[in-house]
N, CA, C and O of each residue as an XYZ file, in Angstrom:
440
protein
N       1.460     16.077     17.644
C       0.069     16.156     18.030
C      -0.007     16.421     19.531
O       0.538     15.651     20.322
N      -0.721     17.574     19.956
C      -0.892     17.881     21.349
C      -2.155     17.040     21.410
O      -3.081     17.016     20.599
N      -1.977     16.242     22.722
C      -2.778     15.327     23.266
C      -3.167     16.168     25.062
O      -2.393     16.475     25.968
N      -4.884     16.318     24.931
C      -5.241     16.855     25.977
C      -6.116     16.161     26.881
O      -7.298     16.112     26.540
N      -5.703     15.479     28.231
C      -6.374     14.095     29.311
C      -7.346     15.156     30.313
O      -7.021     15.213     31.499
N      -8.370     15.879     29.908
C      -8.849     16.689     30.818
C      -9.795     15.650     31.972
O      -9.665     15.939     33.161
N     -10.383     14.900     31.740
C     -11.091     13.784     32.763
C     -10.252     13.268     33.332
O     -10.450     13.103     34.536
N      -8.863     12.750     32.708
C      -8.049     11.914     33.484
C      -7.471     12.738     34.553
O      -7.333     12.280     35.687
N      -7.032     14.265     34.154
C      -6.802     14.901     35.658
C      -7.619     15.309     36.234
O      -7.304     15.744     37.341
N      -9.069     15.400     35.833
C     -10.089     15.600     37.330
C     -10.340     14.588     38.002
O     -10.559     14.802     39.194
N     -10.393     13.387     37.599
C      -9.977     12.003     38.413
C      -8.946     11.765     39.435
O      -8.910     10.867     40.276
N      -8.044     12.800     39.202
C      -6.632     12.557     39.551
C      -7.302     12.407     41.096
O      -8.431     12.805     41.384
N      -6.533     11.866     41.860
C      -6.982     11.246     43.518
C      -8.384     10.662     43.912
O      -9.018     10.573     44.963
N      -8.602     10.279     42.507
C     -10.001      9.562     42.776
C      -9.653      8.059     42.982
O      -8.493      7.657     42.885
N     -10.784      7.186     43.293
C     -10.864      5.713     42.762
C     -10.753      5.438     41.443
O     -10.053      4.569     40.922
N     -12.011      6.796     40.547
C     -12.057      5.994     39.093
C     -10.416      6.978     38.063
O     -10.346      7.314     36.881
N      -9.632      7.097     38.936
C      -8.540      7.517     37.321
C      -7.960      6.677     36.615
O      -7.672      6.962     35.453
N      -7.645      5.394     37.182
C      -7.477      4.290     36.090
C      -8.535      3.747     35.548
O      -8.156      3.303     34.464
N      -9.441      3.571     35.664
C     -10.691      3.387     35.013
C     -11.057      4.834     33.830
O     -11.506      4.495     32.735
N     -10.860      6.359     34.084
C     -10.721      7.264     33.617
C      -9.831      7.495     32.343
O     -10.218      7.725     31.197
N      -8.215      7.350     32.936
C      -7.272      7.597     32.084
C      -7.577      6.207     31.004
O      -7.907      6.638     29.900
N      -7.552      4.915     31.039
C      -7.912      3.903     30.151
C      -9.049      4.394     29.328
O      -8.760      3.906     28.235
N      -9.869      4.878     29.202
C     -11.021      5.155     28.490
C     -11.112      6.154     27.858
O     -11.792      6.197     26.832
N     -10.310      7.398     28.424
C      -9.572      8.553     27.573
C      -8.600      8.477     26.354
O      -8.567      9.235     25.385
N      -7.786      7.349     26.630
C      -6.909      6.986     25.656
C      -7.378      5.961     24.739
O      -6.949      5.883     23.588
N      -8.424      5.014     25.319
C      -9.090      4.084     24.075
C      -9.932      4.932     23.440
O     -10.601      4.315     22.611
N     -10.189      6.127     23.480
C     -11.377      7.201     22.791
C      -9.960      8.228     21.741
O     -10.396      8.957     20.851
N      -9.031      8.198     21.869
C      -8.256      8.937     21.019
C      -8.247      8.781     19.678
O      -8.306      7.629     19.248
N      -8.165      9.988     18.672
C      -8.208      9.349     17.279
C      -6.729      7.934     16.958
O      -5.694      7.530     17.488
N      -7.328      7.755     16.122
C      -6.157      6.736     15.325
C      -5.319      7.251     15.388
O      -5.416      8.471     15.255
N      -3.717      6.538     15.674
C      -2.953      7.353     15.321
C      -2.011      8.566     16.759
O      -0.854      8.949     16.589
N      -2.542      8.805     17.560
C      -2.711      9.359     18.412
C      -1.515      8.957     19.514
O      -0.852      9.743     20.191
N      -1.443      7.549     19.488
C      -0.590      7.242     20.518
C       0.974      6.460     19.969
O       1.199      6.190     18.789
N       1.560      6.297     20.667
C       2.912      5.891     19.862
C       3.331      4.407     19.373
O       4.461      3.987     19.124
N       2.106      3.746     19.310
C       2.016      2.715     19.194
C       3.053      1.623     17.922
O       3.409      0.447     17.990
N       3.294      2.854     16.690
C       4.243      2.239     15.814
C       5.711      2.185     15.994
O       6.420      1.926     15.021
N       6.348      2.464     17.436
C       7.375      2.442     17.718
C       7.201      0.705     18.768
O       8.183      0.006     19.020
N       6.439      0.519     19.001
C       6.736     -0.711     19.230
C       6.351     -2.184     18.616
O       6.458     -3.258     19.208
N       5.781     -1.923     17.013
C       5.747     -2.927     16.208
C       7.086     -3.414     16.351
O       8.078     -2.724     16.586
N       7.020     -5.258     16.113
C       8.068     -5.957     16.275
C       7.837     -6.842     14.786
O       8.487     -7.887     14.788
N       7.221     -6.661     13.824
C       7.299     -7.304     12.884
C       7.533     -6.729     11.545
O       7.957     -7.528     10.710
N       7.381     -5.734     11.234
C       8.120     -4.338     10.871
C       6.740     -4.084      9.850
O       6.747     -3.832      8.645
N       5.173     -4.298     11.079
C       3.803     -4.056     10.044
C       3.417     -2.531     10.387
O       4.171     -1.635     10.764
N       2.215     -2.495     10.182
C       1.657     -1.275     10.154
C       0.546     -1.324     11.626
O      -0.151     -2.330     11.754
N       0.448     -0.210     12.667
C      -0.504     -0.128     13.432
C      -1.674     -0.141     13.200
O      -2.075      0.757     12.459
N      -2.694     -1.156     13.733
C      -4.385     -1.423     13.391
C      -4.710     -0.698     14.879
O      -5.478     -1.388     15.549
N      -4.348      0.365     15.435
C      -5.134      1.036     16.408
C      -6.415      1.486     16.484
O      -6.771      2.185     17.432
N      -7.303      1.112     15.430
C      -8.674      0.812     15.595
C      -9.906      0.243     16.406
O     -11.128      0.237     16.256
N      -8.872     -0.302     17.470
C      -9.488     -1.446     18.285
C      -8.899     -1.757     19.622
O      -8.925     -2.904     20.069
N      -8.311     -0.647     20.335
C      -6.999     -0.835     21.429
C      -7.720     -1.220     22.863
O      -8.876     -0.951     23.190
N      -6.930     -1.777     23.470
C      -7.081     -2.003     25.046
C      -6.339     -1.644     26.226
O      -5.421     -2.421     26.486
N      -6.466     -0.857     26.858
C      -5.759     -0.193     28.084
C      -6.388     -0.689     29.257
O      -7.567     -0.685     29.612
N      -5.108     -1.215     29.902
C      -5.017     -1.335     31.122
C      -3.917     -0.395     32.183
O      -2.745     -0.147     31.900
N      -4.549     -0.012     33.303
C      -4.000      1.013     34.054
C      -2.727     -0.345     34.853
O      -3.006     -1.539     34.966
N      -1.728      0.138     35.180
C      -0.664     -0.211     35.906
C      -0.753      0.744     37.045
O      -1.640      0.712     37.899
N      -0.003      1.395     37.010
C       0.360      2.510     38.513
C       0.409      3.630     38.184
O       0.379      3.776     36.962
N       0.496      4.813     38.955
C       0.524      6.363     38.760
C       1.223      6.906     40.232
O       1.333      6.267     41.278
N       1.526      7.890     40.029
C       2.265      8.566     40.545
C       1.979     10.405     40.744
O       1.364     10.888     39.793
N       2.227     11.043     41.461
C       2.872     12.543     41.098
C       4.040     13.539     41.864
O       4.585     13.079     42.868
N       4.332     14.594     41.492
C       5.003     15.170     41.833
C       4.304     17.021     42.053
O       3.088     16.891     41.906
N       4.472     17.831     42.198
C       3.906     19.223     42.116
C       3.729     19.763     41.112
O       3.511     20.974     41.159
N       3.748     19.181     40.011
C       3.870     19.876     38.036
C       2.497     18.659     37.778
O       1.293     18.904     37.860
N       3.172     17.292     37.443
C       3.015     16.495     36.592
C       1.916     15.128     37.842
O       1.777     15.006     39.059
N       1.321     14.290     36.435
C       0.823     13.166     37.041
C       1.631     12.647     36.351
O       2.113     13.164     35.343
N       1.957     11.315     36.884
C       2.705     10.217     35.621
C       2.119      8.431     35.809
O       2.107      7.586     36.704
N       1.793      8.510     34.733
C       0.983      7.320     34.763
C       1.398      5.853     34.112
O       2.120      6.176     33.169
N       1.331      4.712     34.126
C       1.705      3.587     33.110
C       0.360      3.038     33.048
O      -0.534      3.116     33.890
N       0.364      2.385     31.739
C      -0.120      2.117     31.618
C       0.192      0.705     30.169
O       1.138      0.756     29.383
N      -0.819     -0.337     30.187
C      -0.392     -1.613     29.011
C      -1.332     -1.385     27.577
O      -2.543     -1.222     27.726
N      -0.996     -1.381     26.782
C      -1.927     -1.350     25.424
C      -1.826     -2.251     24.758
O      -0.676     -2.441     24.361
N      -2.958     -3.318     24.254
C      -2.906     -4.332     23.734
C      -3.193     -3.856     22.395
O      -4.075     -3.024     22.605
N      -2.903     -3.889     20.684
C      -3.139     -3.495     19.740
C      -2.732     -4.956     18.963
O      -2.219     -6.010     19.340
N      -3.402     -4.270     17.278
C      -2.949     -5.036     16.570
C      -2.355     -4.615     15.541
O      -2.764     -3.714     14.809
N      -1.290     -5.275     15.409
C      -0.322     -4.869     14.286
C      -0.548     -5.775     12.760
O      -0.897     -6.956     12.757
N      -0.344     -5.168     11.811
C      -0.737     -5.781     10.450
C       0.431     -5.776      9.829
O       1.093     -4.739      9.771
N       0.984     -7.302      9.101
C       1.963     -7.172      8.338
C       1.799     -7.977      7.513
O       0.886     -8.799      7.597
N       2.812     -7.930      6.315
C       2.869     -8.698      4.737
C       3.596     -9.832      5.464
O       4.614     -9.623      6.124
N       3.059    -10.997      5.326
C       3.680    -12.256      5.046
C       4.250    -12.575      3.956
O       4.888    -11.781      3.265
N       3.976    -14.433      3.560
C       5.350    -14.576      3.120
C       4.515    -14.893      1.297
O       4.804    -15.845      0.572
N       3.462    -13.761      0.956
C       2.563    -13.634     -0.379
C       2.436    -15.262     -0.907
O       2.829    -15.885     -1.893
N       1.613    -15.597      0.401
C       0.730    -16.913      0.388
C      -0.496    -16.427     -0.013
O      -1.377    -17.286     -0.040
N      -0.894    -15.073     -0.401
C      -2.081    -14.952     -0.614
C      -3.519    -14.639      0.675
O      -4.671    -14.285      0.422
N      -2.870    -14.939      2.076
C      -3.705    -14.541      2.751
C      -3.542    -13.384      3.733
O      -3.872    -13.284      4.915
N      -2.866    -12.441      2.799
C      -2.388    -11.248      3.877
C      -3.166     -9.974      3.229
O      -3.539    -10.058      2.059
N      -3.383     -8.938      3.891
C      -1.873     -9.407      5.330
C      -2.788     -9.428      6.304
O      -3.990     -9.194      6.434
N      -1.727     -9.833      7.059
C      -1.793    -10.980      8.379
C      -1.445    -10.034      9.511
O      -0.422     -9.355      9.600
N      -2.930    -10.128     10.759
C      -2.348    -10.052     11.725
C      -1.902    -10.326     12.697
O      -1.995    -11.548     12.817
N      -1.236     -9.703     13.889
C      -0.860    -10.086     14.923
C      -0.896     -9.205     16.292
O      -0.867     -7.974     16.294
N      -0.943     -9.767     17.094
C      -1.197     -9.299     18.760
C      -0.364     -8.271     19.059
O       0.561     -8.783     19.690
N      -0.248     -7.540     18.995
C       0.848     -6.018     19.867
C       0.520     -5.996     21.246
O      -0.496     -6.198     21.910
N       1.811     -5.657     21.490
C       1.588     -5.106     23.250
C       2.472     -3.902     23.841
O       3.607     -4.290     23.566
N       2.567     -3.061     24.284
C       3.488     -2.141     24.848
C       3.208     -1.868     25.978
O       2.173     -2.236     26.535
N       4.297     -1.017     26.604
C       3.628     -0.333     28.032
C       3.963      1.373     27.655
O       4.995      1.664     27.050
N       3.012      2.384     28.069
C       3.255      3.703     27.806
C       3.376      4.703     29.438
O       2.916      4.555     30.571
N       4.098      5.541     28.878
C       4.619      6.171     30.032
C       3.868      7.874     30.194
O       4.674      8.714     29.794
N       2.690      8.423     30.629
C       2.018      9.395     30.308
C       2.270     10.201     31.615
O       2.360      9.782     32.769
N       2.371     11.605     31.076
C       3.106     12.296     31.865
C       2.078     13.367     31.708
O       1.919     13.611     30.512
N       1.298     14.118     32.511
C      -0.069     15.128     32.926
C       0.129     16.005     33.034
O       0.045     16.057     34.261
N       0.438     17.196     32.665
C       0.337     18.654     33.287
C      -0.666     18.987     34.025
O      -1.685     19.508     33.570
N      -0.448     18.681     35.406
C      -1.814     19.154     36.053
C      -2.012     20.635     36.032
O      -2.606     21.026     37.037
N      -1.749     21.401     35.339
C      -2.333     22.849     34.994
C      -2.856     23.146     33.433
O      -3.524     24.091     33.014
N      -2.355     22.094     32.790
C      -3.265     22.259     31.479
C      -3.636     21.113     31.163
O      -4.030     21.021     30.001
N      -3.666     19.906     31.960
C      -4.121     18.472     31.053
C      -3.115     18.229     29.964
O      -3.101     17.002     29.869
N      -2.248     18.728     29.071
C      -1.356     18.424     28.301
C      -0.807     17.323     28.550
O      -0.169     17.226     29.598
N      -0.913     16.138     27.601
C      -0.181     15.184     27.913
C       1.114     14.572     27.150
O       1.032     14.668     25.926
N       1.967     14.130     27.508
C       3.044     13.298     26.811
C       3.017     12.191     26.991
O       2.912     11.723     28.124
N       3.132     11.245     25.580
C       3.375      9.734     25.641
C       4.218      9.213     24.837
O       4.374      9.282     23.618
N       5.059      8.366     26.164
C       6.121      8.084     25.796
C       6.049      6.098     25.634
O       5.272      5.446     26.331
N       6.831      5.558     24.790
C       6.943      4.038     24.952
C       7.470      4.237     26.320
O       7.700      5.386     26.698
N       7.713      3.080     27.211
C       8.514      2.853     28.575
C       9.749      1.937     27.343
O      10.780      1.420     27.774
């Protein structure tokens, strides 16, 4: 899936791009971000409901590169007590990398 951050790079050297890039990525369809590589309970991603927080950014003459924290929730089968499934708190950090000539973005787990 090509993922395209066009607000997050007109922000780029602003005040609001972490405020920007967070709100770009909580607006992505389901699915969108790599979020099932860091389930730790071996459930299914509930990215229905995510939270981004900006960490730091960076660039170079190509690329922006950004971190950022995503709080999600992950859904898994317990132990068929009947009240599942059951969720639980996810967290990752993602590593987003900007083409500042096309907005194209890559996201990577850190």
């Amino acid at each position: 899936m090509s993922i395209t951050l066009n607000q997050s790079l007109q922000s780029w050297n602003t005040q609001g791009f972490g405020k920007t890039i967070c709100n770009e990525l909580s607006l992505l369809p389901p699915g969108s971000l790599p979020l099932h590589e860091a389930t730790t309970l071996g459930g299914q991603v509930d990215d229905s409901d995510i939270s981004v927080i900006f960490l730091r950014a960076s660039d170079n003459t190509s690329y922006i590169n950004a971190e950022v924290d995503v709080f999600f929730t992950e859904v898994f089968a317990g132990c068929s007590c009947g009240d599942e499934p059951m969720p639980a708190h996810a967290h990752c950090e993602l590593i987003i990398n900007i083409d500042k000539r096309s907005a194209r973005a890559s996201i990577n787990l850190r």
